[in-house]
C-alpha positions in Angstrom: 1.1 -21.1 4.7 0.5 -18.0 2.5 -1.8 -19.1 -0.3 -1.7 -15.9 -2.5 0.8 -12.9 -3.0 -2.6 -10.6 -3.0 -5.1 -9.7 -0.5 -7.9 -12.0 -1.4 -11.5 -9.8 -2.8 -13.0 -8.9 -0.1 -10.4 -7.8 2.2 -9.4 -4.4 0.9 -13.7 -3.6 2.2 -13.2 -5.3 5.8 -10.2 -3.3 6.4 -11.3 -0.5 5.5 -14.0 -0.7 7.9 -12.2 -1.8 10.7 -10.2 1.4 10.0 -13.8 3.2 10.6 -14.4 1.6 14.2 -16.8 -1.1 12.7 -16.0 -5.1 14.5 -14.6 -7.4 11.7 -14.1 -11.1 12.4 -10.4 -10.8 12.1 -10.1 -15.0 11.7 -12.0 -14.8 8.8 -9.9 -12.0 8.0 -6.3 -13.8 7.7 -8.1 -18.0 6.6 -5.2 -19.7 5.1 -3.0 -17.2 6.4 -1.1 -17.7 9.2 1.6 -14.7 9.1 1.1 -10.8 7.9 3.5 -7.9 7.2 3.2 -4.0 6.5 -0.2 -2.0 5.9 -2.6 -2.2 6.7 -1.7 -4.8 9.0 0.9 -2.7 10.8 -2.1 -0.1 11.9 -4.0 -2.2 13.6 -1.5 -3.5 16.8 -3.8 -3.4 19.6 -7.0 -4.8 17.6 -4.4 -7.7 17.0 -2.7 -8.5 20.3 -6.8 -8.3 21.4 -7.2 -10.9 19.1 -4.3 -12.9 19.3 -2.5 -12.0 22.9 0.0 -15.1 21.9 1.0 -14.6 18.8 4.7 -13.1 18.1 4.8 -9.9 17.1 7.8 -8.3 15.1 8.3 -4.2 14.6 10.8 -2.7 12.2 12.3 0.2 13.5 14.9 2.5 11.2 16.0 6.5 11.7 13.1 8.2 11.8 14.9 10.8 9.1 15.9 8.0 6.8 12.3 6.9 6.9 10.2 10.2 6.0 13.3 10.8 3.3 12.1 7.3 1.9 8.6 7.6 1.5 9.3 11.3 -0.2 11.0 9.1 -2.6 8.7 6.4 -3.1 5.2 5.8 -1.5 4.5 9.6 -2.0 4.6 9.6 -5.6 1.3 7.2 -5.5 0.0 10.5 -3.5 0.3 13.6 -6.0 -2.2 15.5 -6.4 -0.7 15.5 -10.2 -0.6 12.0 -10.4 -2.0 11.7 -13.8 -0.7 8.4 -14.5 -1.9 7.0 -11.8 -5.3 8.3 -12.3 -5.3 6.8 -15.2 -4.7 3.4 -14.4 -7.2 3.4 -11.8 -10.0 4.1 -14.4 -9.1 0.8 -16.1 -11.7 -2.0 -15.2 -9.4 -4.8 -15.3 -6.8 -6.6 -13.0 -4.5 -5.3 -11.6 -5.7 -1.8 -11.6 -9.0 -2.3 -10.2 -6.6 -2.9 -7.2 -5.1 0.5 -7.5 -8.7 2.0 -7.3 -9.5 -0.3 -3.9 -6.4 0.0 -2.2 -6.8 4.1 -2.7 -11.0 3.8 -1.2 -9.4 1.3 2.0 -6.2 3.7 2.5 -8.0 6.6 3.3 -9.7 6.1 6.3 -6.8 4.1 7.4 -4.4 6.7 7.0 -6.9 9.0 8.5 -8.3 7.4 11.6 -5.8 5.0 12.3 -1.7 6.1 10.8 -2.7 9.6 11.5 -3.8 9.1 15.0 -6.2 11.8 15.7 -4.2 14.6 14.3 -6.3 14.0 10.8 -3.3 13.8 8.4 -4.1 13.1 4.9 -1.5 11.0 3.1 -1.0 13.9 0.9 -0.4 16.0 4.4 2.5 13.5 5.2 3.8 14.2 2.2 4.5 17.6 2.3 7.9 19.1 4.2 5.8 21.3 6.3 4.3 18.4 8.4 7.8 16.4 8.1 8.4 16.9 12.6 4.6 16.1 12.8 4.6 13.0 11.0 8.0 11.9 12.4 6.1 12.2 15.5 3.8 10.0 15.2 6.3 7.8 13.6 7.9 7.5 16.7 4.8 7.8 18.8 3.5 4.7 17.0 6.8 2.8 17.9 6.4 3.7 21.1 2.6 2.9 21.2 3.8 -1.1 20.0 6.5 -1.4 22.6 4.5 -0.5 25.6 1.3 -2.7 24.6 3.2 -6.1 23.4 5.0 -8.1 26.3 8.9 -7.9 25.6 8.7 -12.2 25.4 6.6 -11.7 22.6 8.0 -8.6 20.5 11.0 -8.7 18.2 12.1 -5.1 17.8 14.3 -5.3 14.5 16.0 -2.4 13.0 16.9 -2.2 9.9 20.5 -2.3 8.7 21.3 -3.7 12.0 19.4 -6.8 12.9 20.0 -10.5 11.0 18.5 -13.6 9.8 19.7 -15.1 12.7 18.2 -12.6 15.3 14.7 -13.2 13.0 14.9 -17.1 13.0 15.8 -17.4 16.7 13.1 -15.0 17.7 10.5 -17.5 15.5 11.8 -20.6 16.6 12.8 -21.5 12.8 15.7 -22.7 11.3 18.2 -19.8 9.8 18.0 -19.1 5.9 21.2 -19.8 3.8 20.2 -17.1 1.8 21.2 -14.0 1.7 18.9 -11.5 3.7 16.7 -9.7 1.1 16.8 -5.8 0.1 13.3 -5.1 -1.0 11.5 -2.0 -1.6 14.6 0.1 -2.4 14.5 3.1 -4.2 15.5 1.7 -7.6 12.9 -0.8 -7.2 10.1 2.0 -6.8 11.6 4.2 -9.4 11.3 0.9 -11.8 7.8 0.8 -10.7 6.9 4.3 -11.2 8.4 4.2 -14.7 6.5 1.2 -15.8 3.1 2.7 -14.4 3.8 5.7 -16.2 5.0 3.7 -19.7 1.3 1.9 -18.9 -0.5 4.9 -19.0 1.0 6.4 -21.8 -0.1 3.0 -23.8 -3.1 3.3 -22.1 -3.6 6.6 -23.4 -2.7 6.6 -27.1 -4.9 3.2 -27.9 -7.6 5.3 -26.3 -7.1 8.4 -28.5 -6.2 6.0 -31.7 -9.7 4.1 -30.8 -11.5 7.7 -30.9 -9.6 7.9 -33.8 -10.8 5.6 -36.0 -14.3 5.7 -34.5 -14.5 9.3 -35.7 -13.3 7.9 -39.2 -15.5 5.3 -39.9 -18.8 7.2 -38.6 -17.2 10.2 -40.9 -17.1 8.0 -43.5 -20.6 6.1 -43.0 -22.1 9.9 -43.0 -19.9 11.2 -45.8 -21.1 7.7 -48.2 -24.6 8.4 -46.7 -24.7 12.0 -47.6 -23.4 11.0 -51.2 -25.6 8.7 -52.3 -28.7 11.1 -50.9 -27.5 13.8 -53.3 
C-alpha cells in the first residue's frame, strides 16, 4: 500500500546515486511500497527487472511527436534557463520547496547518465527544437530497450488514448474500476501549476523587499534618533 504521496527524505539522495553507477539496496528503496510510476523510476528498467525478475511491469507508449510537443509545453518550463520563478522558490528553506531544490540535484545525473543514454543530453538540451529527432530517438530507443529486456508474460505495453481500465485490471489480476479512467498531467493542469509557482514567487518576492523595507526604516530611524540626541 502506498503510505505517502511523496518520496520519503532520503530517496531523492539514493536515486541520485544509483543514477551515478553506485549499488543501492533497492528494497530499502521502495519499504512500504509495493508499486512505482514515472521518474525516476521509469529510468532505471534493467536495475529493476535485476531486482525483481517477477514483478509485472507496465510501459506507456504514445506518438513520439505528441510526446516531445508535451513536454515543450509542460515539464520544460521547470527547465529555463530564465526560470526566475522557479529559482526563487528553490531558495526558500521550507517545505515544499526544499523539494524543488532536491528533485533539481537527483535529476541531473539521471537525465544525464541514465534518460540521455550516453549521448550526454542536458534537460535543457531536450528542450531545445534543435535536438527534437535526437531526443525522439532515444524516446523510442528507450521503448524499445523495455520491450526486448522484460518477458512479453510480464510487460503490459499501454498506449495512451488507446488502452482501458479493463486492459490494466486484467493485466494485474484486479478487479476493474467503476470510475472513470483519469486524465492527469494535462496541459491545463501544468499551466495551473506554472501560474501558481509564479503567483508564489511574486509573494515571495515583495514580503522580501517590504521586509528590507522596513529594516532599512527602523535602522534609519534608530541612527537618525541616535544622531539627534548626540547633537
Amino acid at each position: 500500500m502506498i503510505t505517502h504521496i511523496y518520496l520519503p527524505e532520503g530517496h531523492f539522495a539514493m536515486f541520485k546515486a544509483a543514477a551515478e553507477g553506485e549499488s543501492i539496496d533497492w528494497d530499502l528503496l521502495f519499504k512500504n511500497f509495493n508499486s512505482a510510476v514515472d521518474h525516476p523510476v521509469a529510468a532505471f528498467p534493467d536495475e529493476l527487472y535485476n531486482q525483481y525478475p517477477n514483478a509485472k511491469f507496465i510501459l506507456t507508449i504514445r506518438n513520439p511527436e505528441k510526446w516531445y510537443q508535451s513536454i515543450q509545453t509542460t515539464i520544460c518550463w521547470f527547465h529555463l534557463p530564465n526560470n526566475y520563478a522557479l529559482k526563487i522558490l528553490k531558495t526558500l528553506p521550507f517545505f515544499p520547496f526544499t523539494r524543488l531544490r532536491e528533485q533539481g540535484i537527483m535529476m541531473k545525473p539521471l537525465i544525464k547518465n541514465k534518460i540521455g543514454i550516453k549521448e550526454g543530453l542536458e534537460m535543457s538540451n531536450w528542450c531545445n527544437p534543435v535536438n527534437k529527432q535526437k531526443v525522439i530517438t532515444l524516446f523510442e530507443k528507450h521503448n524499445a530497450h523495455v520491450k526486448d529486456l522484460i518477458p512479453a508474460d510480464q510487460l503490459l505495453v499501454f498506449e495512451t488514448g488507446k488502452n482501458t481500465y479493463e486492459d490494466l485490471a486484467t493485466f494485474l489480476d484486479v478487479a476493474t474500476p467503476t470510475s472513470l479512467y483519469p486524465h492527469s498531467n494535462s496541459n491545463e493542469e501544468f499551466y495551473k501549476i506554472k501560474m501558481g509557482m509564479s503567483i508564489a514567487a511574486v509573494v515571495v518576492s515583495c514580503v522580501g523587499l517590504l521586509f528590507v523595507f522596513f529594516l532599512v526604516r527602523i535602522v534609519m530611524k534608530k541612527f537618525t534618533t541616535k544622531k539627534s540626541k548626540t547633537q
